[in-house]
N, C-alpha and C positions, 0 to 999 in steps of 0.2 A: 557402888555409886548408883546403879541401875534404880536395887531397891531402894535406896532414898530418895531417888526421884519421884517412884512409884509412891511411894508414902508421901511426899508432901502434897502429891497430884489429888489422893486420895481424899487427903486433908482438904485439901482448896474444895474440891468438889462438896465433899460433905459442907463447910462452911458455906458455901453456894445455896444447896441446898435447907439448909437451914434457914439462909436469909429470907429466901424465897418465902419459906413456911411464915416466918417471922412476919412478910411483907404482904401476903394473904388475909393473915389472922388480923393486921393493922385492918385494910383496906373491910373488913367484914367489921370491924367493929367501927367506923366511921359510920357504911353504910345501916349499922343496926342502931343507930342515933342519929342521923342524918334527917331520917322524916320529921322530926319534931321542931327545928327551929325551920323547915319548907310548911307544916302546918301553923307557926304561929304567923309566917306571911300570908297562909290564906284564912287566917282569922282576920285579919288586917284589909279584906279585899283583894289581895294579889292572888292571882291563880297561877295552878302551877306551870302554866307553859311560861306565862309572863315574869316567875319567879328563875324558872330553868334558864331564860335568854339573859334576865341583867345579871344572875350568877356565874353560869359560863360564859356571859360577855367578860366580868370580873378576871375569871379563870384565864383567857385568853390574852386580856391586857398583861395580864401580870406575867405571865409565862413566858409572853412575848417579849417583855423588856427583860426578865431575867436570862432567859435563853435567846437573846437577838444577835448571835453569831450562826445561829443554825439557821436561822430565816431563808438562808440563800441556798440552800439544801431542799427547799421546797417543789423548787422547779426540776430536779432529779428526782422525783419520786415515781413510781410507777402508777396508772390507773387504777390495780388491786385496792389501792389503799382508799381508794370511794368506799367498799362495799363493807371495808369495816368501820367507815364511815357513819355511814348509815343505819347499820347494825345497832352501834355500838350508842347512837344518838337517839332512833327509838327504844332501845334498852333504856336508857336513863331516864327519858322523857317521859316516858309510860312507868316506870319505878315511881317516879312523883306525883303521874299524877293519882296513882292505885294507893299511894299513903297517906294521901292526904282526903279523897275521897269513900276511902274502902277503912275497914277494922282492919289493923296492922297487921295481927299475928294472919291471920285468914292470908292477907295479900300478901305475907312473905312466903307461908306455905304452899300456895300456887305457885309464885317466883319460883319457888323450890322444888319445883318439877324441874328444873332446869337441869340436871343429873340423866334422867330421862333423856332429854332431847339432843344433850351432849353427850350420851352414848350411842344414841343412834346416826349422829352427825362425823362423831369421831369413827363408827364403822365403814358407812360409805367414803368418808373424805378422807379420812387421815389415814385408813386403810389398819384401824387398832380393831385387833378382831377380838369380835364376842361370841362369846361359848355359852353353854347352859346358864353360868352364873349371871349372865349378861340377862338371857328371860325371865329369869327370879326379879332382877332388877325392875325389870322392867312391869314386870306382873304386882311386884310390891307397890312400886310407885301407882301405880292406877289404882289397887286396892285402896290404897291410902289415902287417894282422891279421892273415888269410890265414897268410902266410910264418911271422910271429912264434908263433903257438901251433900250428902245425901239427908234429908226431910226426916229426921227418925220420928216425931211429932205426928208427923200425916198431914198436916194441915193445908201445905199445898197440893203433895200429892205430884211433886216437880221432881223432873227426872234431875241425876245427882250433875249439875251442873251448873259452875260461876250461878251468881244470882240476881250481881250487879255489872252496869261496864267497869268498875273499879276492878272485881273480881278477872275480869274477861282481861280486861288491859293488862293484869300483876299477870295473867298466864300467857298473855305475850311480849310481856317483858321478858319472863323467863327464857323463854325460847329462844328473842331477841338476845339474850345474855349468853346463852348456847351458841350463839351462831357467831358469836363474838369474840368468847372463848377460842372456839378452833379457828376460826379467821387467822388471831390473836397467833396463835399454837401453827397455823401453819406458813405465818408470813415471819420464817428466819432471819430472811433479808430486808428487816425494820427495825429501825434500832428500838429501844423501849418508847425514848423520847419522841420521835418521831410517830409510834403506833398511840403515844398518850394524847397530842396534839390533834390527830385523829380524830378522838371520841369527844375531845372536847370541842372543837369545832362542831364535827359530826351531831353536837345537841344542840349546839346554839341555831346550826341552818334547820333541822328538822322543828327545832318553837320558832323558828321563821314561819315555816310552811303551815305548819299548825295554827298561826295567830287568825286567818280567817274564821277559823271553826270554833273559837273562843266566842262565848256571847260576853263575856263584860271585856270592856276597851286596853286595850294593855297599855299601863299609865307610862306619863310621861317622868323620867329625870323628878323633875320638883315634886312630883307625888309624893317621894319617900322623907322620911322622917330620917334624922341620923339615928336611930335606933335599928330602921328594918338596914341601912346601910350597912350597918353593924351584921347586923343576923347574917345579910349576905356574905361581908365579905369574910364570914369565922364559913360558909359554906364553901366560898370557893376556898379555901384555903384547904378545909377536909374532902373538896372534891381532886384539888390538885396533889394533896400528899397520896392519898390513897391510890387515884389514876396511876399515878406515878409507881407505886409501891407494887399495886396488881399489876401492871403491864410486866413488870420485872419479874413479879412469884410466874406466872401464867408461863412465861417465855421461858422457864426455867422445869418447870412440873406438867406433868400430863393433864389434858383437860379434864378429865374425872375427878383425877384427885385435888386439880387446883377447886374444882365443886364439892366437894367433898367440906374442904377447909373453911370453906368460905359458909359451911353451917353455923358456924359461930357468930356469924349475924344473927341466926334465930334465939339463940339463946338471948343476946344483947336486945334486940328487940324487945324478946319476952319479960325483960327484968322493965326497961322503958316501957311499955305500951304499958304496961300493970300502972306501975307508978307516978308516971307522966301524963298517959290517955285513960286510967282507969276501967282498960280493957282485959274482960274475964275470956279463957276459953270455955267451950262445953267440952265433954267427955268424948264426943264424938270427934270433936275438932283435936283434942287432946292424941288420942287412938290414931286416927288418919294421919296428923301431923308424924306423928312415932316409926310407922311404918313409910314414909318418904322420906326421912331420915333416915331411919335403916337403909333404906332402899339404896341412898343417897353414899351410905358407909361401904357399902357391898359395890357400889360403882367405883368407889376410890380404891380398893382393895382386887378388880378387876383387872387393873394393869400395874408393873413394874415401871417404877422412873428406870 
């Protein structure tokens, strides 16, 4: 009787695991088609902070009437849950506005440093130690930076570094998304629901803070056409499945590997920005990109779930 216990445990586990995977790979292929109906709002005028606040206002309305039993579970939550808040709001907030201002692929591969910084974050915090393999990692990733923005031309003559704040913001989002990650990984005692609610508020008060520092006016309600209504609410909807999908993969898998998974946005990306934004890479960007990936595979392959 023992072992069929043990085997159906075994089972559940694995199917657990699976789902999780399942629930990554969704969340990575939202977000690697996500920038294009946030840039057809700011061909429209809308910027991205003012497109982030009425979609995640969107998000919060809706989540709140569908889940408005958990409402009262608010006032038991602990302070922790500010900081992946916060985290998790300029993650998102600085992801839009770096794709809609920046060439996509470049500002996903910066994002994608974020293996990097979740390896280092996952050493000190979560106490997942790293060994030799861990400095290849980490030595790749910067190579791969390195290659990717460095001037092969000569013409500036600029050390290998972002070029644009597009660029600069997609490499603190990264980081951002690293620190959200293990936030995410080390707060057990949150339910999913409750840590998705988090980031979605967590973006809406952060494009509060931000609306001073916007120069065009963040329009009003009747601005919008029922068309961009439309754009928005197909966004909150792939920002609610997906939140919802990654909060679950993440709480379930190791921060590296759940970075690892979530490369399947670059592929998605790549296949969209070609087709939809008519963006090419260079050889260099192609090279760099390869080796943070690598980099990226060798982080997930660092630790055992």
């Amino acid at each position: 009787m023992s072992n069929v216990n043990i085997t159906n445990q075994t089972e559940t586990q694995m199917t657990a695991k699976l789902s999780a995977v399942l629930s990554l790979l969704f969340g990575a292929l939202c977000w690697g088609i996500i920038w294009f109906p946030y840039r057809l709002l700011a061909e429209a005028g809308i910027s991205a902070v003012a497109s982030s606040f009425y979609t995640y206002g969107i998000v919060i309305i809706l989540a709140g009437i569908y889940f408005a039993k958990h409402w009262r579970e608010i006032f038991k939550l602990p302070i922790s849950i500010v900081w992946l808040s916060i985290a998790a709001g300029w993650t998102n907030l600085a992801y839009v506005i770096a794709v809609i201002d920046g060439e996509v692929m470049r500002v996903m591969l910066l994002f994608y440093l974020s293996p990097l910084w979740t390896l280092i974050l996952a050493h000190f915090w979560l106490k997942e130690r790293t060994d030799m393999r861990g400095l290849m990692i980490i030595s790749l990733s910067l190579l791969g930076a390195f290659i990717m923005l460095y001037d092969f031309s000569g013409q500036t003559g600029a050390l290998p570094l972002p070029r644009d704040s597009a660029e600069w913001i997609a490499l603190s989002s990264g980081m951002g998304f690293s620190l959200t990650n293990v936030i995410t990984r080390k707060s057990t005692h949150l339910t999913v629901l409750t840590k998705s609610f988090a980031v979605w508020i967590g973006v809406f008060v952060v494009a509060i803070l931000f609306m001073p520092f916007v120069k065009k006016a963040i329009p009003a309600p009747s601005f919008f056409s029922v068309n961009h209504w439309l754009i928005m609410l197909f966004i909150a909807i792939l920002v609610m499945a997906a939140t919802l999908l990654v909060q679950y993969g993440v709480t379930l898998i190791t921060a590296t590997r759940a970075s690892v998974l979530f490369l399947f946005e670059l592929v998605v990306a790549a296949v969209a920005s070609y087709y939809l934004a008519n963006e090419v890479m260079t050889w260099n960007e192609w090279l760099g990109g390869g080796l943070i990936v690598v980099a990226a595979i060798f982080a997930a392959s660092n630790h055992n779930d």
